[in-house]
N, C-alpha and C positions, 0 to 999 in steps of 0.2 A: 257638855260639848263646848268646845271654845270657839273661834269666829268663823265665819262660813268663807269657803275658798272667792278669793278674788274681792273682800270685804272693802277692804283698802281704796281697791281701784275705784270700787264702785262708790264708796263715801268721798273721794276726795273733787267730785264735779259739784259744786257749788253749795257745801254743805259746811257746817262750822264745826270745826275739827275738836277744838275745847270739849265741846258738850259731848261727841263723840266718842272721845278717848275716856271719857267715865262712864257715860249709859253707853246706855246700849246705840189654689185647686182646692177643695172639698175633700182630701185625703178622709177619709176613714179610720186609719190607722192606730186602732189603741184604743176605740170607741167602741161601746158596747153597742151595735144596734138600733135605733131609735124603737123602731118596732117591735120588738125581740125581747127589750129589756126585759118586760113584764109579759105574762104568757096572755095577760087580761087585755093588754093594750091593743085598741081596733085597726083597724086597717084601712077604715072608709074615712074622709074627711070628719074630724070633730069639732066641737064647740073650744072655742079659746079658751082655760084655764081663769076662773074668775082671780082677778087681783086679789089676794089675801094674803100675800104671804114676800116678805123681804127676809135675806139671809143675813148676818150679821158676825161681829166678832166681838169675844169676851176677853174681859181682861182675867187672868187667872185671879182662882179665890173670890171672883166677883159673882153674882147672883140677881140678874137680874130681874124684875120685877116682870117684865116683858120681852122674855127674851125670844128672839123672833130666830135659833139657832139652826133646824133643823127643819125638812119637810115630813110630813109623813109618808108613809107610803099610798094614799092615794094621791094625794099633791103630786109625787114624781112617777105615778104612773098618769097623770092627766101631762103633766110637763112632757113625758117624754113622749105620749102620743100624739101631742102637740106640734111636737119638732119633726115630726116623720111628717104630720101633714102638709106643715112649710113646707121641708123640702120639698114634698109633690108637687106644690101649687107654683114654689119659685121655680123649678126645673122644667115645669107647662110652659111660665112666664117668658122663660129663658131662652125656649126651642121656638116660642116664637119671634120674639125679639130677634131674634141670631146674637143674642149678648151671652158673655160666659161669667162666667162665677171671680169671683174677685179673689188672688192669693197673695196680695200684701195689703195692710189699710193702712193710712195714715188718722186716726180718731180728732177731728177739734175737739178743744179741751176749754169749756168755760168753768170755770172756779166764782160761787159767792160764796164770799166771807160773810157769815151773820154774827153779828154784834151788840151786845149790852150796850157799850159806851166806844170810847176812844181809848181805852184805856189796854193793857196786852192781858189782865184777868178778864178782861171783858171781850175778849176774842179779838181783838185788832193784832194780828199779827204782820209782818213787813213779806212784799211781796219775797226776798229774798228765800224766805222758807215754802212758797207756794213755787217758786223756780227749783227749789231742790224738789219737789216729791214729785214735778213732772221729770225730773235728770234719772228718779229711783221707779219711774214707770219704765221708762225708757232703756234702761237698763235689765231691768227683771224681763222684761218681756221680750228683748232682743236674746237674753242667752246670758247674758254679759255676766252676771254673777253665779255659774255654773251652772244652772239649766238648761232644758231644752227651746232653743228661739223659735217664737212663734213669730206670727204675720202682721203682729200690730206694734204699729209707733203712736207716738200722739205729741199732740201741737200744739201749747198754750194759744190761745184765742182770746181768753180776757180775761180779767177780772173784776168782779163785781161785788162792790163790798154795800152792804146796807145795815144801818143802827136801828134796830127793832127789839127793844126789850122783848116784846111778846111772842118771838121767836126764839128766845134765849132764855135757856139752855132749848136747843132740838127735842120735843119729845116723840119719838118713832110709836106712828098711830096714831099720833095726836089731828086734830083738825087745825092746829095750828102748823103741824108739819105739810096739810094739802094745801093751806091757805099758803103758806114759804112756798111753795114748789108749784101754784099755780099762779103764785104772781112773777117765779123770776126764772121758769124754765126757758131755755132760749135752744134755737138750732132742732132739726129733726129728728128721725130715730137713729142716724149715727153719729148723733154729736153726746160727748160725753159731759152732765152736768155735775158737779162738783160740790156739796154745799158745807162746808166749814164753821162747829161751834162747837159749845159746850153742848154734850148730850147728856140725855137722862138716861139712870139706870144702871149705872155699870157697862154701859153701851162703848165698845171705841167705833162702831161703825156698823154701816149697815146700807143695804143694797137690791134694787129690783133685778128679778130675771128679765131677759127682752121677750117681747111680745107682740104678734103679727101687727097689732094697733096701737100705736104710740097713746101714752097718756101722760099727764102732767107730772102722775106723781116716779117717773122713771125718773132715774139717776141715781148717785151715791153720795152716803151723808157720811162723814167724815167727822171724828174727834182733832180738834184743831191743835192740841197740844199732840199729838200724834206725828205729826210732819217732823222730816230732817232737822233736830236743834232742837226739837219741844222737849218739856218737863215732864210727857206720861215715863218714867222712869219705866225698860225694858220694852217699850213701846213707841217709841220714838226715834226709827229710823225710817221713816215713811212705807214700811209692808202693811200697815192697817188696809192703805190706797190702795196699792198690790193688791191684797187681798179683798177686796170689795169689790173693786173691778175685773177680778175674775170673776164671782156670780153677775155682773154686769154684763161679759159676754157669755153665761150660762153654764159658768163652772159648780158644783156641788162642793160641799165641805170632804175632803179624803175621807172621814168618819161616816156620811151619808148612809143609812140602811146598816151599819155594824158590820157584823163579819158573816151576815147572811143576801142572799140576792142580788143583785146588778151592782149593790153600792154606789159607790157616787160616777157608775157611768163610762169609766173610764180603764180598762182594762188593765193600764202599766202602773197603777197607783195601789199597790195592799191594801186591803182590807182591814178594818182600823176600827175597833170594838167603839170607842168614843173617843172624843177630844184630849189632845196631847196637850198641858200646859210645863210653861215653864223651857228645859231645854234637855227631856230625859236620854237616858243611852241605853243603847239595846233592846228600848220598848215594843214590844211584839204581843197585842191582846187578839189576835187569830190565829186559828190555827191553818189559817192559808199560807202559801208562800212568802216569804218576805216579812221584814221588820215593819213598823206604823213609818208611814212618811212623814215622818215630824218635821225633818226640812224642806216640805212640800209650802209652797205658798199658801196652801187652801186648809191648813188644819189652824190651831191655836197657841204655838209656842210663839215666846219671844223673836222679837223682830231677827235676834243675833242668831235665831238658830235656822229661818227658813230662806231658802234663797235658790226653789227651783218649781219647774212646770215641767212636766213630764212632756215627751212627743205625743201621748192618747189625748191628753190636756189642751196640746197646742192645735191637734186636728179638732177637737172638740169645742173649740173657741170660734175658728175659722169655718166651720160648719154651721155654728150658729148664727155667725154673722150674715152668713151667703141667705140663710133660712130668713133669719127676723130681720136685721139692721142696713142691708146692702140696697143700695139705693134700685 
């Protein structure tokens, strides 16, 4: 597959062109159900989903040691009975309040940079590159490189760089990564945290779902050579971010559950046996309707090949928000 429509527009806001031209309302609509999805899922208020689980992206041919890629199906039947009970509790919260549900966000964005040294093998990278991959949020999630616009923007806030060998490389699960993320999470449950390094494992990133009760360890860990300009060769147009911060507002891998059951949730997205790497054509492993969304944000191919959110996707983001994140 060669470059995704409107590539051009979208790499030429504050991105380095060199490294480029060689690498690489609560609508419903599209959304399976919260209730519905699983025939098992209760209907009376439940207990919150214990923290176990962050969603993550592989670099193709990688294997990770710990890869945190996929839920099972009890996880996404707890998740998604989880989210029908928000909604109830926040739509009580709401009618009494007389407040309405929120149809655009603007997200703060705090960005730490974690670091070895001073050095750019040692994660110090120039804020210039952390201003492209908010230009490549801001764009994917608008519409802007052909998909469907959702309801969120986002707002650099700061940046916080800190020299912690012992934070370096990130290891996802580690008590080093609760110890990073309980000394420098800042802002409440809608402010987006950002943390920037070398990861372990074959890891480009990785990400919590939201949850009724803020904890430290929310936000998204990001492979720092991954941003607009970096060295992860085929990875390095900034969709890693894209991609993490949609299970940040509760999106599922397109592959989620296979080509059986609710899938990843989202009714306008095929069904998708497993993970697409690389930038295949005509890849079709269900025998449901439709081709695999490999140019979907939410699966595994190359940066070059994905550059879209479905409308089921974009109500299913703003659903979650209104449910978990909304003040």
């Amino acid at each position: 597959m060669g470059l995704r429509p409107n590539l051009l527009t979208r790499r030429t806001a504050g991105v380095a062109s060199t490294t480029l031209a060689l690498l690489l309302s609560t609508a419903a609509v599209g959304v399976v159900p919260a209730a519905s999805a699983f025939s098992a899922a209760p209907t009376e208020a439940c207990a919150e989903p214990a923290d176990v689980h962050s969603d993550a992206r592989v670099k193709a041919g990688a294997h990770a040691k710990h890869e945190p890629n996929e839920l099972t199906v009890k996880e996404t039947r707890e998740r998604e009975a989880d989210l029908a009970a928000a909604l109830r509790d926040r739509a009580n919260f709401r009618a009494g309040a007389g407040a309405a549900a929120l149809a655009t966000v603007t997200i703060p964005v705090v960005v730490h940079v974690i670091q070895e040294d001073s050095t750019r093998a040692g994660g110090n990278i120039p804020d210039s590159m952390i201003n492209s991959q908010i230009s490549v949020l801001n764009q994917a999630y608008s519409g802007a490189t052909g998909g469907a616009a959702t309801a969120f923007s986002f707002q650099l806030q700061k940046i916080n760089r800190v020299t912690n060998p012992a934070w370096f490389p990130i290891v996802q699960g580690s008590s080093a990564e609760r110890s990073m993320k309980t000394s420098l999470r800042e802002g409440g449950k809608n402010t987006l945290n950002i943390y920037l390094g070398e990861l372990s494992d074959d890891l480009l990133g990785w990400a919590t779902f939201p949850k009724r009760r803020l904890d430290s360890m929310d936000g998204v860990v990001v492979l720092t050579e991954s941003l607009p300009g970096g060295t992860a060769t085929n990875y390095n147009q900034g969709d890693t971010g894209t991609h993490e911060v949609g299970h940040w507002l509760n999106l599922y891998h397109t592959f989620q559950g296979g080509c059986s059951g609710s899938g990843d949730s989202v009714s306008d997205t095929p069904a998708e046996a497993s993970p697409a790497y690389q930038c295949p054509t005509g890849r079709d492993t269900c025998t449901a309707t439709g081709l695999d969304p490999i140019t979907n944000f939410m699966d595994y191919t190359y940066d070059s090949c994905m550059y879209q959110f479905t409308a089921g996707q974009a109500a299913r983001m703003l659903t979650a928000w209104n449910a978990y994140r909304a003040a």
